[in-house]
C-alpha positions as CSV (number, residue, x, y, z in Angstrom):
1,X,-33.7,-0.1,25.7
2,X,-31.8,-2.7,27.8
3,X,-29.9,-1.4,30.7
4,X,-25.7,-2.3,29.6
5,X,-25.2,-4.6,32.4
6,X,-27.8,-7.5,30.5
7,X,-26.1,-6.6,27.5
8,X,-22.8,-8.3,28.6
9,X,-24.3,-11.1,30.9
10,X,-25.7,-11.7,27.6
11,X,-22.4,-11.8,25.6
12,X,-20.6,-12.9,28.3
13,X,-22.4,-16.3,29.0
14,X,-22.5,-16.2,24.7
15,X,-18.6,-16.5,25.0
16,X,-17.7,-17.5,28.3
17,X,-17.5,-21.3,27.5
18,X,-15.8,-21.6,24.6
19,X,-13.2,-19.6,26.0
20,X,-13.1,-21.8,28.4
21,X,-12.4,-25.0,26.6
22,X,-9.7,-23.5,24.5
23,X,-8.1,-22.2,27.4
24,X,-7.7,-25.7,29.1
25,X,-6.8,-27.0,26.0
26,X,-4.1,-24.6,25.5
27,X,-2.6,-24.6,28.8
28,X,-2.2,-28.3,29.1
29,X,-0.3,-28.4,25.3
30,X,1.8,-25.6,26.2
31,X,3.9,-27.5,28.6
32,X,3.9,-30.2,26.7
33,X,5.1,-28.5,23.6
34,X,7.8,-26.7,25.8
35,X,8.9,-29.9,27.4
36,X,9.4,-31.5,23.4
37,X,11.0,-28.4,22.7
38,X,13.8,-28.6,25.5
39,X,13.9,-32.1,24.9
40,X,14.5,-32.4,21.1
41,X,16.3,-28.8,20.8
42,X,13.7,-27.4,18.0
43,X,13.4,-23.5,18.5
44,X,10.3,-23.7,16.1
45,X,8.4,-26.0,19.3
46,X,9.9,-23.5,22.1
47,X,8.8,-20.5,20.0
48,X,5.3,-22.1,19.5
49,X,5.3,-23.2,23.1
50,X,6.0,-19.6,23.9
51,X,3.0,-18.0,21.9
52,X,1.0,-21.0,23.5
53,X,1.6,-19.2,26.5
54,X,0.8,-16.1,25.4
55,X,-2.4,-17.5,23.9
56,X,-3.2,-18.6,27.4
57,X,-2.8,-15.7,29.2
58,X,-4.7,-14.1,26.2
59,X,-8.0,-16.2,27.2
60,X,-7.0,-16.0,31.2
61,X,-7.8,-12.5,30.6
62,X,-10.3,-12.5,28.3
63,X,-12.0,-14.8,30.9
64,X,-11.4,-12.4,33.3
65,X,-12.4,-9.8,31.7
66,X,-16.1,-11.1,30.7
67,X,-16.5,-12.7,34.7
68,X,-15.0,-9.1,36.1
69,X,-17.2,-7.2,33.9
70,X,-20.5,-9.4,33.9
71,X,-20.5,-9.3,37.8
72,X,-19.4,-5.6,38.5
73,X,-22.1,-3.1,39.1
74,X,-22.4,0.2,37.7
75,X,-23.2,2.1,40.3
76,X,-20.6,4.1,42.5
77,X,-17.5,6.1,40.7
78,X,-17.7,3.0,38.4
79,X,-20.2,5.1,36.1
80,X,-19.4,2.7,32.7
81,X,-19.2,-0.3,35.3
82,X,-15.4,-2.6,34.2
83,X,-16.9,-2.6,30.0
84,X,-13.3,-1.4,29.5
85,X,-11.5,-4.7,31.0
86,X,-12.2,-6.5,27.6
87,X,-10.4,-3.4,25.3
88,X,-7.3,-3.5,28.3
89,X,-7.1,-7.4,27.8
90,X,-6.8,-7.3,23.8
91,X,-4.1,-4.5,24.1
92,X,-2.0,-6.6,26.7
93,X,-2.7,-9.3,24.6
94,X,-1.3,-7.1,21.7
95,X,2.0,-6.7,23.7
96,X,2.3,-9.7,24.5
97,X,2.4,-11.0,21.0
98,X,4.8,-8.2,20.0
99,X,7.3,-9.5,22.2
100,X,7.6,-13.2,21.8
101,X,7.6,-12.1,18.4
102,X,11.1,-10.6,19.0
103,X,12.3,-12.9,20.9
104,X,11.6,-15.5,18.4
105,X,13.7,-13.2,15.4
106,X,16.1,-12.8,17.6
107,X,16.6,-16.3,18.6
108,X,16.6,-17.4,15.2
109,X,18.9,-14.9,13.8
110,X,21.2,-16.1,16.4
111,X,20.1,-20.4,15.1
112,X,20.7,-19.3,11.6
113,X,24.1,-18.6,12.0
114,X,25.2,-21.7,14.6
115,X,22.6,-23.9,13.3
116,X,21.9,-26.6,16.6
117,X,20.9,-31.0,16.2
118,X,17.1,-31.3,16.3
119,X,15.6,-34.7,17.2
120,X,13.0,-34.3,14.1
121,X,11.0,-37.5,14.9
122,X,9.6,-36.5,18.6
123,X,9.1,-32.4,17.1
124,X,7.1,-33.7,13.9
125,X,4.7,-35.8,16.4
126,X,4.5,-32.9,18.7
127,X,3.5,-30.0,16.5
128,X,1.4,-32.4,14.8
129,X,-0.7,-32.6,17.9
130,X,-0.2,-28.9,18.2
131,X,-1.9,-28.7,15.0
132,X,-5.2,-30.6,16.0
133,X,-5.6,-28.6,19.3
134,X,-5.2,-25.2,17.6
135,X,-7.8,-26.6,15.0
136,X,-10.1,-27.4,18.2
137,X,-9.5,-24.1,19.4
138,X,-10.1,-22.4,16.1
139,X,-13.1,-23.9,15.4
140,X,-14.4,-22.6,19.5
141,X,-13.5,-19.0,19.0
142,X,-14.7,-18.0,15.4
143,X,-18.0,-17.0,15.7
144,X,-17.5,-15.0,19.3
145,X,-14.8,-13.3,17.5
146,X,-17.0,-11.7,15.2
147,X,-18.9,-10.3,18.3
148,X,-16.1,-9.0,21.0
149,X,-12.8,-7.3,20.6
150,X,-11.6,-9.3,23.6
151,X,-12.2,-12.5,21.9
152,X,-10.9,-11.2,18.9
153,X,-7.8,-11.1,20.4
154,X,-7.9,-14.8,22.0
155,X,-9.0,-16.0,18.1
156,X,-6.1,-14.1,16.4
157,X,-3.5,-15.7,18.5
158,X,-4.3,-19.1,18.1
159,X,-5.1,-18.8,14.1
160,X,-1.4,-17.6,14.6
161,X,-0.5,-20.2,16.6
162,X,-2.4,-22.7,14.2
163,X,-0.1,-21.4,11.6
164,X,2.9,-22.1,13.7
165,X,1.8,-25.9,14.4
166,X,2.2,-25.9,9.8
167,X,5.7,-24.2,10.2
168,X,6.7,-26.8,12.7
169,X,5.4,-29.3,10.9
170,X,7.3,-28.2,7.8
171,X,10.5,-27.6,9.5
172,X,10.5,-30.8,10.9
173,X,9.8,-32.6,7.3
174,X,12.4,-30.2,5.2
175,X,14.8,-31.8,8.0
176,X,14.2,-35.3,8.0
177,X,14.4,-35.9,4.6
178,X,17.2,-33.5,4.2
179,X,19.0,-33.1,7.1
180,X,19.0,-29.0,6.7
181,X,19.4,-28.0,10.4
182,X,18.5,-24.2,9.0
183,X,14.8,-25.0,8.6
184,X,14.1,-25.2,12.2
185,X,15.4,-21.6,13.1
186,X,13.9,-20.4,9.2
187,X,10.4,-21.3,10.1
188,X,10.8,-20.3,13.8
189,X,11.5,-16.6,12.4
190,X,8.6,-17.0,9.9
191,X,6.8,-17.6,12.9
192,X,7.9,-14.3,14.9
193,X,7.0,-12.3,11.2
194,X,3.3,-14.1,11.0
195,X,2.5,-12.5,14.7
196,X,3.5,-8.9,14.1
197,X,1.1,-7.5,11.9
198,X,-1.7,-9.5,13.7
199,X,-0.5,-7.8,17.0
200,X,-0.2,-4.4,15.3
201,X,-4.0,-4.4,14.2
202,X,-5.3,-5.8,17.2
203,X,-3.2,-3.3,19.3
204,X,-4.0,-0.5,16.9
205,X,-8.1,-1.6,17.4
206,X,-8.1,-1.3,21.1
207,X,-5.5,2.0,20.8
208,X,-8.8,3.2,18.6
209,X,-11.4,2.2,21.6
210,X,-9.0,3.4,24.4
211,X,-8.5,7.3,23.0
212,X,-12.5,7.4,22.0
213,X,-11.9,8.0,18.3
214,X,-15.2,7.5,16.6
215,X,-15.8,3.7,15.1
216,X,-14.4,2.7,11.8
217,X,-16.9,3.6,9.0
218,X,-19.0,5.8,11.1
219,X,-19.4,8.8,9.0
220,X,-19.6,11.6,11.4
221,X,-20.8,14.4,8.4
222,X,-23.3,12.6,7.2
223,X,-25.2,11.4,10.7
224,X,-24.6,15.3,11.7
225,X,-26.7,16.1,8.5
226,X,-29.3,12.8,9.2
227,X,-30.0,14.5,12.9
228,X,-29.4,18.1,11.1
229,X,-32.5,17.2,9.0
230,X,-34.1,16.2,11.9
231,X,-38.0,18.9,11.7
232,X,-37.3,21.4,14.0
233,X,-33.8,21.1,14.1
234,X,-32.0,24.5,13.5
235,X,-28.4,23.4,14.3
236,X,-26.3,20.1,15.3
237,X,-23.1,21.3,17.8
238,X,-21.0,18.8,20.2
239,X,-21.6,15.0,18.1
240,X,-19.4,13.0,19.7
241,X,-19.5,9.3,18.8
242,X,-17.2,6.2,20.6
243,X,-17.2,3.0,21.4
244,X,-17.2,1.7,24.6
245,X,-16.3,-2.1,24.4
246,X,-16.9,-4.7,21.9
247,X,-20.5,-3.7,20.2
248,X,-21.7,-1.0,22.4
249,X,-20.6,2.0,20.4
250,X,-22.2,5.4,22.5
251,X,-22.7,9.1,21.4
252,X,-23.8,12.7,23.0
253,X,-24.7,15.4,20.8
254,X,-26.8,18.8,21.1
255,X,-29.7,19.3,18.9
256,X,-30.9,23.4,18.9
257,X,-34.4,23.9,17.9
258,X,-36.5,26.9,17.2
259,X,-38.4,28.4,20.6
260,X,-42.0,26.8,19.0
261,X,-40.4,23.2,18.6
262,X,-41.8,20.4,20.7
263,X,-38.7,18.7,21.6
264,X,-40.4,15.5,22.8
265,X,-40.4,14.1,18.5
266,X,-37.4,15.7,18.4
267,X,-35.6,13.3,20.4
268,X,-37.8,9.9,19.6
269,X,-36.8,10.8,15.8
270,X,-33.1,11.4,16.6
271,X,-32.9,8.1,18.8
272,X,-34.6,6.2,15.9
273,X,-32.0,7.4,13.3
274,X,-28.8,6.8,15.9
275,X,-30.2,3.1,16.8
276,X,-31.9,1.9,13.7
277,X,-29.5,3.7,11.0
278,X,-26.3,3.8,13.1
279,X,-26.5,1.1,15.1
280,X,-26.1,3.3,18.5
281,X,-28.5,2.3,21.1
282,X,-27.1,4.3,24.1
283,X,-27.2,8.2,23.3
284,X,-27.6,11.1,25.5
285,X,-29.1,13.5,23.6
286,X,-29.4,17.4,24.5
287,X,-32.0,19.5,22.8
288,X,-32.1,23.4,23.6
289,X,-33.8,26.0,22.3
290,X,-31.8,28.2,19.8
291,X,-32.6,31.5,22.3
292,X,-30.3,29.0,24.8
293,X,-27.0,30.8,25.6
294,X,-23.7,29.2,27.0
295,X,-22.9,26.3,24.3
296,X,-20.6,28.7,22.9
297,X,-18.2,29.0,25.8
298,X,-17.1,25.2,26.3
299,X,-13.6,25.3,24.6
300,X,-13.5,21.8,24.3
């Protein structure tokens, strides 16, 4: 078994680049989307601009996180090196949706009711460039985001802010061929409402890393009665099964065995049915004999 610093020099080169690109990409169309924005008065442009932003400082981060954690040793009080950097990243990231999101309602609630002139030409041409480099961007971050909860979190913003670019892109036609001034804030707060409930899963995944509750769909009962059917195995006590950062899910347990059991198959066959059945390659794993005393009296 590989030691978990290769596992994210691995990953991290894996997703390092792309990230990379997209974040220039972004960066450079955020100020000029916030510029148009000023410029022709379109909320929908500053709004996007705004979640380009946080989009940027979603993949700063993410960047950060993968260099920070690729480079730091484990050694010292750092036992679980800086894996964690990647699941604080996609919660900030989460936060960070949730309030432009806000502002955005807000904002538009205010619009809808003193509805302001829009220069529709410049905004349509904007967002329609908007719309290309969130495609770019979209097409960079798919794959890793399959792989890592921190990219994940990079992807989700810009497939929101890809869906932004359309709303702009709509607001801007509804008011050039119809002069309605309402459709800029309209899709601005459509906007805001397409970013909470990505925030709120993304934010509720890392929530789910950060307090060590066991993976979704790991099935606790029945990998208690895989290692319970374990030969030699006379009782399962203390399974406790977490994720660490983005696929590197870890577990401890204590296995009791009768006095006679050798415990050296006892472990190779528990380790095979964690990695190859539950897809957890780091265990510790503590077999005692059932005459052992003192389990018992850890209350926790």
């Amino acid at each position: 078994m590989s030691d978990g610093h290769s596992h994210l020099s691995r990953a991290g080169r894996r997703h390092l680049r792309p990230l990379s690109v997209a974040f220039g990409l972004v960066v450079v169309f955020m100020i000029v989307e916030l510029a148009a924005g000023l410029l022709t008065g379109s909320l929908a442009l500053i709004s996007d601009a705004g979640h380009m932003a946080t989009d940027a400082l979603g993949l700063g981060m993410a960047i950060a996180a993968i260099v920070a954690g690729d480079r730091a040793a484990t050694g010292g009080s750092r036992t679980y090196g800086l894996y964690r950097l990647e699941i604080l990243a996609a919660l900030a990231n989460a936060v960070l949706l949730f309030a432009v999101a806000a502002y955005v309602i807000f904002e538009a609630v205010r619009r809808l009711r003193e509805p302001t002139e829009v220069l529709t030409t410049p905004m349509l041409l904007v967002a329609g460039i908007g719309l290309l480099v969130n495609l770019i961007g979209w097409r960079l971050l798919r794959t890793g985001s399959r792989e890592s909860i921190n990219v994940k979190g990079a992807y989700l913003e810009v497939v929101a802010d890809l869906a932004g670019s359309v709303g702009v892109i709509a607001a801007a036609v509804i008011m050039i061929f119809t002069g309605w001034r309402h459709a800029d804030p309209l899709f601005a707060a459509l906007i805001g409402l397409f970013i909470l409930p990505r925030a709120w899963r993304l934010g509720n995944q890392a929530l789910r890393v950060l307090v060590q509750a066991a993976p979704v769909g790991m099935d606790l009962d029945h990998l208690r009665r895989d290692l319970w059917a374990v030969d030699g195995v006379v009782d399962v006590h203390d399974l406790h099964v977490w994720t660490l950062t983005s696929e590197m899910d870890v577990a401890t347990v204590h296995l009791m065995t009768g006095t006679a059991t050798d415990p050296h198959p006892v472990l190779d066959e528990a380790r095979s049915i964690l990695e190859d059945d539950y897809d957890i390659a780091h265990a510790t794993l503590q077999v005692e004999p059932d005459t052992h005393q003192g389990c018992s009296e850890i209350s926790w």
